[in-house]
VONUDO-32838 format. One record per residue (C-alpha): residue in three letters; x negated, y negated, z negated. Coordinates in nm, 2 decimals, always signed. Example, Ala and Ser with C-alpha at 12.3 -4.5 7.8 and 13.67 -1.06 7.14 Angstrom:
BEGIN
 tise     c1     c2     c3
  ALA  -1.23  +0.45  -0.78
  SER  -1.37  +0.11  -0.71
This chain:
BEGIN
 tise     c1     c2     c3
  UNK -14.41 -11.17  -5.99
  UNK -14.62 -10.91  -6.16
  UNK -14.44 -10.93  -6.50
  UNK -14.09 -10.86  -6.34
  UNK -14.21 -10.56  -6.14
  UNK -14.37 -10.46  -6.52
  UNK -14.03 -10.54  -6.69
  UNK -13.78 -10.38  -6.37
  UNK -14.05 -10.07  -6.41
  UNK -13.97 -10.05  -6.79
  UNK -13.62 -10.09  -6.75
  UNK -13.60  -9.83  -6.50
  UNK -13.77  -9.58  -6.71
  UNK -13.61  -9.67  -7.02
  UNK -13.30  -9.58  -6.81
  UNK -13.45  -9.26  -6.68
  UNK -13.50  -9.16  -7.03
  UNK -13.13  -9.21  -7.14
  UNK -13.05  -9.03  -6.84
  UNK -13.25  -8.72  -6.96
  UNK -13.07  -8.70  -7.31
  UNK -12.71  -8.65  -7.11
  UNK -12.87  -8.43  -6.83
  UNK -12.72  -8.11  -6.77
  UNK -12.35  -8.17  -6.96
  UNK -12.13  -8.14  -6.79
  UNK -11.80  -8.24  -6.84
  UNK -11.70  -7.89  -6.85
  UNK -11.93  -7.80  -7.11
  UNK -11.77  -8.08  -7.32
  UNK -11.43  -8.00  -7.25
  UNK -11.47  -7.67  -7.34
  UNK -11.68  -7.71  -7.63
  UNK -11.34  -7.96  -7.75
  UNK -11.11  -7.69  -7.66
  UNK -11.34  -7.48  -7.89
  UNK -11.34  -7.73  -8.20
  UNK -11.12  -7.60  -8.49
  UNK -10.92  -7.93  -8.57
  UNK -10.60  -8.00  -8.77
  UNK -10.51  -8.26  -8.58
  UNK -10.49  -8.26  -8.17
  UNK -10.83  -8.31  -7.99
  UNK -10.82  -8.31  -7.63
  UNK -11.04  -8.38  -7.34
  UNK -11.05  -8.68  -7.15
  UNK -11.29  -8.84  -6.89
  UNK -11.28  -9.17  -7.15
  UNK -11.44  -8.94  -7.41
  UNK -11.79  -8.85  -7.18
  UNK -11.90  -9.27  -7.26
  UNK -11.88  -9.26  -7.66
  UNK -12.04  -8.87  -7.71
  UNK -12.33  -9.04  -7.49
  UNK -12.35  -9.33  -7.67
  UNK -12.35  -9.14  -8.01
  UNK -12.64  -8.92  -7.80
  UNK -12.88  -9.21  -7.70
  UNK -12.84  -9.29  -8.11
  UNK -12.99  -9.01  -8.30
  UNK -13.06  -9.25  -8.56
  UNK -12.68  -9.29  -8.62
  UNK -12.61  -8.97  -8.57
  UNK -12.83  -8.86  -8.85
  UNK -12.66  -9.18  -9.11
  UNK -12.32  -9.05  -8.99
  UNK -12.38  -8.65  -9.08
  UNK -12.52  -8.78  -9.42
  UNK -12.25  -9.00  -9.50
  UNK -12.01  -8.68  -9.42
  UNK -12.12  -8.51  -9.65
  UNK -12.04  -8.71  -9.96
  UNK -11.71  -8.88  -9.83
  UNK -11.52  -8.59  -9.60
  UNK -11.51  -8.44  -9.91
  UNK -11.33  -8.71 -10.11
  UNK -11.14  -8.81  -9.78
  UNK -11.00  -8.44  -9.73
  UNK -10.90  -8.46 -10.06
  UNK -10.63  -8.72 -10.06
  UNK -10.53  -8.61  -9.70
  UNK -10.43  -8.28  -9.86
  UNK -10.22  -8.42 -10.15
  UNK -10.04  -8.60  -9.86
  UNK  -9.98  -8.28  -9.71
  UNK -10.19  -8.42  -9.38
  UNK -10.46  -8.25  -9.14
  UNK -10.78  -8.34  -9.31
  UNK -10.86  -8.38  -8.96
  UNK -10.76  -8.75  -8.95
  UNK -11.09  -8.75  -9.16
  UNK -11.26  -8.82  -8.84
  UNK -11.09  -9.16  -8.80
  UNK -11.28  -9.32  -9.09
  UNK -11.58  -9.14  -8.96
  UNK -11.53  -9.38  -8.65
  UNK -11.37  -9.66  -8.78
  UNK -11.63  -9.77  -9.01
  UNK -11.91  -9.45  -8.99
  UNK -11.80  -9.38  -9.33
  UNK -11.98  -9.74  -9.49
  UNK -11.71  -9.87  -9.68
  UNK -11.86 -10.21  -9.68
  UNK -11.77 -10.24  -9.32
  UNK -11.61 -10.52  -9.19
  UNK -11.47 -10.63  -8.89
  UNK -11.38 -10.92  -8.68
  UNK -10.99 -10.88  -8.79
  UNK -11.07 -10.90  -9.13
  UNK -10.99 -10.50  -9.16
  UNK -11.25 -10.36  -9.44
  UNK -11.33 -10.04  -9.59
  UNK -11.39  -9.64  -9.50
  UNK -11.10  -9.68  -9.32
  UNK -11.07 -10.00  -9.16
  UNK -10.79 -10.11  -9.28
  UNK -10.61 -10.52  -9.20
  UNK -10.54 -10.70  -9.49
  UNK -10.14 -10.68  -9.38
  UNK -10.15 -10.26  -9.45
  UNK -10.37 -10.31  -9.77
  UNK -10.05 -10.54  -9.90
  UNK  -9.79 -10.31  -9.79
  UNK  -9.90 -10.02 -10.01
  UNK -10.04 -10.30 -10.32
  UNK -10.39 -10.23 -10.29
  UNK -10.56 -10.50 -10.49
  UNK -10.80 -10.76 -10.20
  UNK -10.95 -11.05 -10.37
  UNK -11.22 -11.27 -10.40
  UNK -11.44 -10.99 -10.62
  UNK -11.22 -10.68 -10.57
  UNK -11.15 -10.47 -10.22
  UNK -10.97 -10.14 -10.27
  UNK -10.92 -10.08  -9.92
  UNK -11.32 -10.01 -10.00
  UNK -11.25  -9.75 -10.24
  UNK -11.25  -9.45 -10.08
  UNK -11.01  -9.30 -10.33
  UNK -10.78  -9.54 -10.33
  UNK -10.80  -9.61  -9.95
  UNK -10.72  -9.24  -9.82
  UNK -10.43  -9.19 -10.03
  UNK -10.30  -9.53  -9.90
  UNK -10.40  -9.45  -9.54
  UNK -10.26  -9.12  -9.56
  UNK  -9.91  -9.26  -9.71
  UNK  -9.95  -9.51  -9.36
  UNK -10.07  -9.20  -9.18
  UNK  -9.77  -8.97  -9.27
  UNK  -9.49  -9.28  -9.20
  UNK  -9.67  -9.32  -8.85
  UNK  -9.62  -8.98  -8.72
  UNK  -9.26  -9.01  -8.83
  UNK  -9.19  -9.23  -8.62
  UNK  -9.39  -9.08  -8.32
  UNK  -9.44  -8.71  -8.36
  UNK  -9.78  -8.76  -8.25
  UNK -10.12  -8.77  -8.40
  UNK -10.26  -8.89  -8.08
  UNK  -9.96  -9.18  -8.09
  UNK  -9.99  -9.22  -8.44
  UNK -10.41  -9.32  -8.42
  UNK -10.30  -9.54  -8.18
  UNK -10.01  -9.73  -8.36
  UNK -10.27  -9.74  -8.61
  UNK -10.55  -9.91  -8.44
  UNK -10.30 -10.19  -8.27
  UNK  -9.96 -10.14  -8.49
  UNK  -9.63  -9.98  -8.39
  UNK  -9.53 -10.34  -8.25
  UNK  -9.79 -10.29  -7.98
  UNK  -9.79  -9.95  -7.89
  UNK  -9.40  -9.94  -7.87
  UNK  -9.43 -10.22  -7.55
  UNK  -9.67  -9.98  -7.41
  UNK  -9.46  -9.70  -7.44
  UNK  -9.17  -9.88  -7.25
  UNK  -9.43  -9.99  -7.00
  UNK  -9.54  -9.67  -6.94
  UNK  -9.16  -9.55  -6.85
  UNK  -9.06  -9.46  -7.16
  UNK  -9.37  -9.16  -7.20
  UNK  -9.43  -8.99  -7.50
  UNK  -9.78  -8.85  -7.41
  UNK -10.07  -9.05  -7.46
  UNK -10.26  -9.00  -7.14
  UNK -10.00  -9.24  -7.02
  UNK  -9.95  -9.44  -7.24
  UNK -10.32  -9.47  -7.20
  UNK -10.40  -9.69  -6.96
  UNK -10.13 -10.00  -7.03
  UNK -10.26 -10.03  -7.39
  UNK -10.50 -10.27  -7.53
  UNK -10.83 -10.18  -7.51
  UNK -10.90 -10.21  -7.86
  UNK -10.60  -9.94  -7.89
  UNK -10.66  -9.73  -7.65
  UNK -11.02  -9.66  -7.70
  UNK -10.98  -9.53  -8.09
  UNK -10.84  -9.21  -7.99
  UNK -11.12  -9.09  -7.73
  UNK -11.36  -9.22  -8.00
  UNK -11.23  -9.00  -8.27
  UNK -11.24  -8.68  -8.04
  UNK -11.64  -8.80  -7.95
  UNK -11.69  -8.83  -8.29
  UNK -11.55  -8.47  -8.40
  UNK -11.75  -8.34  -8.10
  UNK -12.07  -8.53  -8.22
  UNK -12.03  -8.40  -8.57
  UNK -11.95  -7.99  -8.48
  UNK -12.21  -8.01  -8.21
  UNK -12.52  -8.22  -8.33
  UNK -12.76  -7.91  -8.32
  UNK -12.71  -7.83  -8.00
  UNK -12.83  -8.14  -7.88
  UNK -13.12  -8.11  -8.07
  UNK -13.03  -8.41  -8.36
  UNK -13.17  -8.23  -8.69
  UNK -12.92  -8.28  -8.99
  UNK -12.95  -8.49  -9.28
  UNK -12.84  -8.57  -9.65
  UNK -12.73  -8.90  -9.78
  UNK -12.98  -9.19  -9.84
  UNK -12.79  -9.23 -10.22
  UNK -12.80  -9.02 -10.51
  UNK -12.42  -8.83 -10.50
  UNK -12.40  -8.70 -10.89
  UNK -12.32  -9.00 -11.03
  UNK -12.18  -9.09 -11.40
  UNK -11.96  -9.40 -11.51
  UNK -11.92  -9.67 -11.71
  UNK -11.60  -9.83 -11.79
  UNK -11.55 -10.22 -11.84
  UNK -11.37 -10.42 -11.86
  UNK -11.57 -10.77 -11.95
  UNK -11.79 -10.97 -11.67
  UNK -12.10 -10.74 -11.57
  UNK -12.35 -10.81 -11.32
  UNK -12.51 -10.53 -11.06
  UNK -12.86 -10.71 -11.19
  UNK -12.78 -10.64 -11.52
  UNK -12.71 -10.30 -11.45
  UNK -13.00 -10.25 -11.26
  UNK -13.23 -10.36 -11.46
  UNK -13.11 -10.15 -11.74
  UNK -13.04  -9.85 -11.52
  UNK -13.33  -9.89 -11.29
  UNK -13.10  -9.83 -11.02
  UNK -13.17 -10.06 -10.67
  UNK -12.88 -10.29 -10.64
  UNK -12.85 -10.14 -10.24
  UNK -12.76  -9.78 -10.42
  UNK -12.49  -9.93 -10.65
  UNK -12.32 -10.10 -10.39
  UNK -12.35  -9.78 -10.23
  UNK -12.18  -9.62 -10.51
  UNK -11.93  -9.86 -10.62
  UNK -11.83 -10.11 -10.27
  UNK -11.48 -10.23 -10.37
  UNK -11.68 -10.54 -10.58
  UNK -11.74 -10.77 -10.28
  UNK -11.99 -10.96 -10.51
  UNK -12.20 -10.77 -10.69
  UNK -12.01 -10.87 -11.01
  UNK -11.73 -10.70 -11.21
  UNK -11.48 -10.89 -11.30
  UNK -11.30 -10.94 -11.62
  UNK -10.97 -10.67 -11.67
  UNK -10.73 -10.57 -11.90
  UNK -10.71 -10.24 -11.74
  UNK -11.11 -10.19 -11.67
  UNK -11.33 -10.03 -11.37
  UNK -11.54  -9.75 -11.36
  UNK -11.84  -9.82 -11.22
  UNK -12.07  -9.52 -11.09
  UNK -12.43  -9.49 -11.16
  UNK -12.66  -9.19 -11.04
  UNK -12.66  -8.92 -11.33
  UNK -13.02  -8.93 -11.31
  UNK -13.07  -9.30 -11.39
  UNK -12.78  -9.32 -11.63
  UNK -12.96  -9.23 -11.99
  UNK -12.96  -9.54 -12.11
  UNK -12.57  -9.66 -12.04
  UNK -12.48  -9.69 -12.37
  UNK -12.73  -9.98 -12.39
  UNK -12.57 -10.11 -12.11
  UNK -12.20 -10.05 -12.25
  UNK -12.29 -10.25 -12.59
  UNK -12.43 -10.51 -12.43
  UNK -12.14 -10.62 -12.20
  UNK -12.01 -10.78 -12.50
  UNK -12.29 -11.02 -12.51
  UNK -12.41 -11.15 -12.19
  UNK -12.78 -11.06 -12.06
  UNK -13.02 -11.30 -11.90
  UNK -13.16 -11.05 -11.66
  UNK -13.45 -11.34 -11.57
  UNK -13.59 -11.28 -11.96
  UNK -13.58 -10.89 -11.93
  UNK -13.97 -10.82 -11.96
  UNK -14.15 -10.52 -11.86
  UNK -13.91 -10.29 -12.07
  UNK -13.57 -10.38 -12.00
  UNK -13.41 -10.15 -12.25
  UNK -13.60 -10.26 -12.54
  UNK -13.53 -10.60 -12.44
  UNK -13.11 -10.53 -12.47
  UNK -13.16 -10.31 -12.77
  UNK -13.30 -10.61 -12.97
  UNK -13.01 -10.81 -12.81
  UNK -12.76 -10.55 -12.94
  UNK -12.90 -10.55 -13.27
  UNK -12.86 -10.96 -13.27
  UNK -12.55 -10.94 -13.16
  UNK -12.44 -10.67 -13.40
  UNK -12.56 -10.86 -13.70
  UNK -12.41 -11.21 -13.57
  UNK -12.09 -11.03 -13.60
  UNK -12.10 -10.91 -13.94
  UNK -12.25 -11.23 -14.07
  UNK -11.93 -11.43 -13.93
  UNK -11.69 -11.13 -14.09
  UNK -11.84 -11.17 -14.38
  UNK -11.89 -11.56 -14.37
  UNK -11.50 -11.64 -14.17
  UNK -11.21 -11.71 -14.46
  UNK -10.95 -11.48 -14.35
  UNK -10.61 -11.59 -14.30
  UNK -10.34 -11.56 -14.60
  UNK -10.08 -11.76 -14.50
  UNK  -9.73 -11.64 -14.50
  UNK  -9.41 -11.85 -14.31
  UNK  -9.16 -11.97 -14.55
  UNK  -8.83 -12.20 -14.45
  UNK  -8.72 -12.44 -14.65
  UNK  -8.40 -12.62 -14.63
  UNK  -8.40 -12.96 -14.72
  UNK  -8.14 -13.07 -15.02
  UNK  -8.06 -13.42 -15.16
  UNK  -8.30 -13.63 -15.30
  UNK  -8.57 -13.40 -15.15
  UNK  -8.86 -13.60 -15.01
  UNK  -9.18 -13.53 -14.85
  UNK  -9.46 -13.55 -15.12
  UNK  -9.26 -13.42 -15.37
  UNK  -9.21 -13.08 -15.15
  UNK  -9.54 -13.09 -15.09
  UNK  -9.63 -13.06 -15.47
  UNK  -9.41 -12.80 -15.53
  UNK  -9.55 -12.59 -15.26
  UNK  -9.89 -12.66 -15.28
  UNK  -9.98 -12.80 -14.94
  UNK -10.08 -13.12 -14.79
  UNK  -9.80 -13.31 -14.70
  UNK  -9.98 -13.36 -14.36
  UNK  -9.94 -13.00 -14.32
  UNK  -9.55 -13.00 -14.34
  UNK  -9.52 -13.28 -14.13
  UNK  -9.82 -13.13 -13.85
  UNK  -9.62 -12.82 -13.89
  UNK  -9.22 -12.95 -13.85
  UNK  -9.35 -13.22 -13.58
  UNK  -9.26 -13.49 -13.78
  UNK  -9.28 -13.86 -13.71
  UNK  -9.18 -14.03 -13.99
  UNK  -9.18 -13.90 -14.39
  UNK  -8.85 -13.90 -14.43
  UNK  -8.63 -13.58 -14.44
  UNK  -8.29 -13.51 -14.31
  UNK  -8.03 -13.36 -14.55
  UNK  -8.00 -12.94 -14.44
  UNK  -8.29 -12.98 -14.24
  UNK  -8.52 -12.66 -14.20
  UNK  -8.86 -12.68 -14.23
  UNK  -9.12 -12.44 -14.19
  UNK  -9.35 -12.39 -14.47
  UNK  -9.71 -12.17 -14.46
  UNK  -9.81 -12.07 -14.86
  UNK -10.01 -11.83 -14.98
  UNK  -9.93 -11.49 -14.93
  UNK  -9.98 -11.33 -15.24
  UNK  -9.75 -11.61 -15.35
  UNK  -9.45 -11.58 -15.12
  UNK  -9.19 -11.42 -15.34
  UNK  -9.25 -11.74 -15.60
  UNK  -9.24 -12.00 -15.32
  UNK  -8.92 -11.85 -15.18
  UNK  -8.70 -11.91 -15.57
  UNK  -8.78 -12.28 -15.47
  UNK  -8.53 -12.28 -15.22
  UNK  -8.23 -12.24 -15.49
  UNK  -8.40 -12.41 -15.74
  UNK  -8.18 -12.80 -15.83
  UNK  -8.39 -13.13 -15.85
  UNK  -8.45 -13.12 -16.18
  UNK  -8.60 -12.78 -16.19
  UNK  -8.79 -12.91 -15.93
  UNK  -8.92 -13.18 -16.15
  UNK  -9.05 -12.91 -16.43
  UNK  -9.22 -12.75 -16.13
  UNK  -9.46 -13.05 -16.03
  UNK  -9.47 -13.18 -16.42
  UNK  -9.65 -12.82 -16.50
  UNK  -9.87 -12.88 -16.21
């Protein structure tokens, strides 16, 4: 009995505590506050809003991880928004969507900064497979969300509409419009939607509240937990993130940071390439790095100086190469045709020309050693050689003869 009254007590003050953090906003406050809010896109106030801005409140934590991730991705996310010609203001859906972690997943399969299904990501060709996830790349993402973005509120007219059509697909939101009589305005379309519809839109506007309004609730700013000037490598061959750590010294948590679209923590092979990020400070020692894709590292025999260790590897693999240059016969063969005449037969051809008979036969896919009268058969001689080779071909028998009796 005593150990319930202890754990109702502690609930009830853990609930008293919330309680303080919301105490004394009104809804009035917010709304106005909203109405205050300089947004591209339409923010407005709802009594649905109120439960996510105290949510975000009792999470200073989050809070804090959210205005640091901000300030490395708005930028980038504004960015493609306005080559779109769109309100950078959508900006705020990936802030909710995911809380700007591209790595984010959810239940639906939808990944990336902006959430987005699998379905949209193959609509616009963005590249989801077993290593690679563009819909991760924040780049690459925003300009395909703003394309989806810009061919939503085509259709509706209506940021509002459009978030929503977004967050269920037009499908959805168009039998809730015809529910709803036929309305065009979201509060009512509001309440027959989905609830996994209808709450993105009063999350966005608690999150652009959240993020203009922080300080006056008394959540101090922050900077992102990952270096942000980064420099890059490109490859194209199979690299590891170990390998890259351990010659950048980067934590393998930071380049996934820096570089989410490889689901694996592995590059894959590609004729075009990646660029992979590194942080500027860490990246002194890339070309090391760059040499030694071309010959795999075994990150478990790095030693205590991992860069020493791959420029001994380089130097071996360097010298490997010139020793089979130098050591490899080069090829000197040129392709001749030959059309068979009368009283041609295999070995003798094969004298003339200087080549194992096995050779024509492996070449022409012959069976058997006899020859077919105006038969072509391909022919590889020495190249320097060619022009004398070719007279053969309207040489008779007999000068044929003098050919293999001076050999």
């Amino acid at each position: 009995m005593g150990r319930l009254c202890f754990f109702l007590f502690f609930v009830f003050c853990f609930n008293l505590v919330e309680a303080k953090k919301t105490a004394g906003i009104t809804d009035e406050l917010l709304q106005s506050r909203i109405a205050s809010m300089s947004s591209s896109i339409e923010l407005t106030w709802h009594p649905s809003v109120r439960p996510f801005i105290e949510d975000y409140l009792n999470n200073p934590d989050k809070v804090r991880a959210l205005i640091g991730r901000s300030k490395y991705y708005f930028p980038l996310l504004e960015k493609s928004l306005k080559a779109k010609g769109l309100p950078t203001g959508l900006k705020y859906l990936a802030a909710t969507a995911s809380s700007l972690d591209p790595s984010t997943v959810a239940s639906n399969g939808a990944s990336g900064i902006w959430m987005m299904t699998y379905a949209v990501s193959k609509m616009y060709k963005l590249k989801v497979n077993t290593y690679i996830d563009e819909r991760r790349d924040p780049v690459k993402s925003s300009m395909v969300a703003a394309q989806h973005f810009k061919d939503l509120y085509s259709i509706y007219k209506s940021w509002p509409l459009a978030i929503a059509s977004y967050g269920c697909s037009p499908v959805t939101l168009n039998k809730c419009i015809r529910i709803s009589g036929n309305s065009l305005y979201f509060w009512d379309i509001y309440p027959h939607m989905p609830a996994f519809c209808k709450d993105l839109y009063p999350r966005i506007v608690a999150t652009a509240y959240i993020l203009n309004f922080y300080k006056e609730h008394g959540i101090a700013t922050a900077e992102p937990t990952f270096e942000v000037e980064t420099d890059s490598l490109f490859v194209n061959k199979w690299l590891s993130f170990e390998q890259i750590s351990a010659v950048t010294g980067t934590p393998i948590n930071e380049l996934r940071e820096l570089n989410p679209i490889f689901r694996k923590d592995v590059i894959p092979f590609s004729v075009e390439g990646y660029l992979v990020k590194v942080p500027s400070s860490k990246s002194k020692n890339l070309s090391f790095l760059k040499d030694s894709v071309f010959r795999p590292i075994n990150v478990s025999d790095l030693q205590a100086d991992p860069v020493q260790k791959l420029k001994e590897q380089i130097v071996d693999s360097v010298a490997d190469s010139r020793t089979n240059a130098s050591t490899e016969k080069k090829f000197t063969k040129k392709k001749l045709i030959y059309k068979v005449k009368k009283g041609d037969n295999l070995g003798d051809l094969a004298d003339c020309f200087d080549v194992p008979a096995s050779d024509i036969k492996s070449w022409n896919k012959l069976k058997k050693n006899s020859l077919k009268y105006g038969q072509n058969l391909t022919i590889w001689v020495e190249g320097n050689k060619l022009g004398y080779y070719k007279k053969i071909n309207s040489m008779t028998l007999s000068q044929k003869k003098k050919i293999r009796a001076k050999d």
